[in-house]
C-alpha positions in Angstrom: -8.3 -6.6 4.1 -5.4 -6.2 1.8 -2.2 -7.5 1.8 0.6 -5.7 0.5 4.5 -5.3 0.9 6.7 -2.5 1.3 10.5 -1.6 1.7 12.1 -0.2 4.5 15.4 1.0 6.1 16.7 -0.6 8.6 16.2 2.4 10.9 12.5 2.2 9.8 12.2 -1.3 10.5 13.8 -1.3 13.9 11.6 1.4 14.6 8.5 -0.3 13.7 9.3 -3.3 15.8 10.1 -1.3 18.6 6.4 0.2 18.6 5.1 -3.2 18.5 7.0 -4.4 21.5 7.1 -8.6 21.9 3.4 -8.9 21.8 2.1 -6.5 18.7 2.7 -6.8 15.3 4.0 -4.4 13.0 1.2 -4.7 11.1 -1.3 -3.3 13.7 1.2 -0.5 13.9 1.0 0.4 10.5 -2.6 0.3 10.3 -2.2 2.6 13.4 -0.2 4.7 11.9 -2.7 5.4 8.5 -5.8 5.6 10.6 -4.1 8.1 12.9 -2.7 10.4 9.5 -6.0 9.9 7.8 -7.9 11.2 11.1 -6.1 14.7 10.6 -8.2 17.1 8.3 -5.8 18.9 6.0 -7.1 22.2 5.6 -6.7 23.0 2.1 -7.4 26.6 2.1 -3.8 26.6 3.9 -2.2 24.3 1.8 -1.0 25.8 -1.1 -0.8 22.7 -3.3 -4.2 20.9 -2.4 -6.0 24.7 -2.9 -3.6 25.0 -6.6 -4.6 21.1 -7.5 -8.7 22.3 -6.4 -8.1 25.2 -8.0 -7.1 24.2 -11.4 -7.5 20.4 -11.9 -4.7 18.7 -14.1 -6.1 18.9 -17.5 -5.6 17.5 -21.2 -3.7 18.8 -24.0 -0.5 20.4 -25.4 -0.5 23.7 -23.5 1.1 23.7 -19.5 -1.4 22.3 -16.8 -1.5 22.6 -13.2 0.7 19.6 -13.3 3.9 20.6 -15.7 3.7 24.3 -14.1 2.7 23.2 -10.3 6.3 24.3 -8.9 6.9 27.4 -10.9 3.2 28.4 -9.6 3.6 27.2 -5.9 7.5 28.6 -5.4 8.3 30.6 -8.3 11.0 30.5 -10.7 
């Protein structure tokens, strides 16, 4: 296990605590919460960013990558 620490908004917060009702933790909710997201296959060949990123993996060197001209690829412009 790990411990870490994170920020929230109050809205976040009171949401959090109201999932975890008087006898759960927030904790548990969280780790609920990743195992549930991580549990859902993206499926990159419809996901334009994860396909560009497989695609053409950031790179090295003075001329654009995937990474300085990732927008103008994706969206245009």
């Amino acid at each position: 296990m790990h411990r870490t620490q994170v920020n929230l908004e109050d809205e976040q917060y009171r949401w959090l605590k109201h999932q975890a009702g008087s006898a759960g933790s927030i904790a548990a909710v969280v780790r609920r919460l990743i195992d549930s997201a991580r549990s859902q296959r993206v499926d990159s060949d419809h996901d334009p960013a994860i396909r560009y990123l497989l695609d053409q993996p950031p790179a090295r060197g003075s001329k654009e990558t995937s990474v300085t001209t990732l927008d103008r690829e994706l969206y245009g412009g």
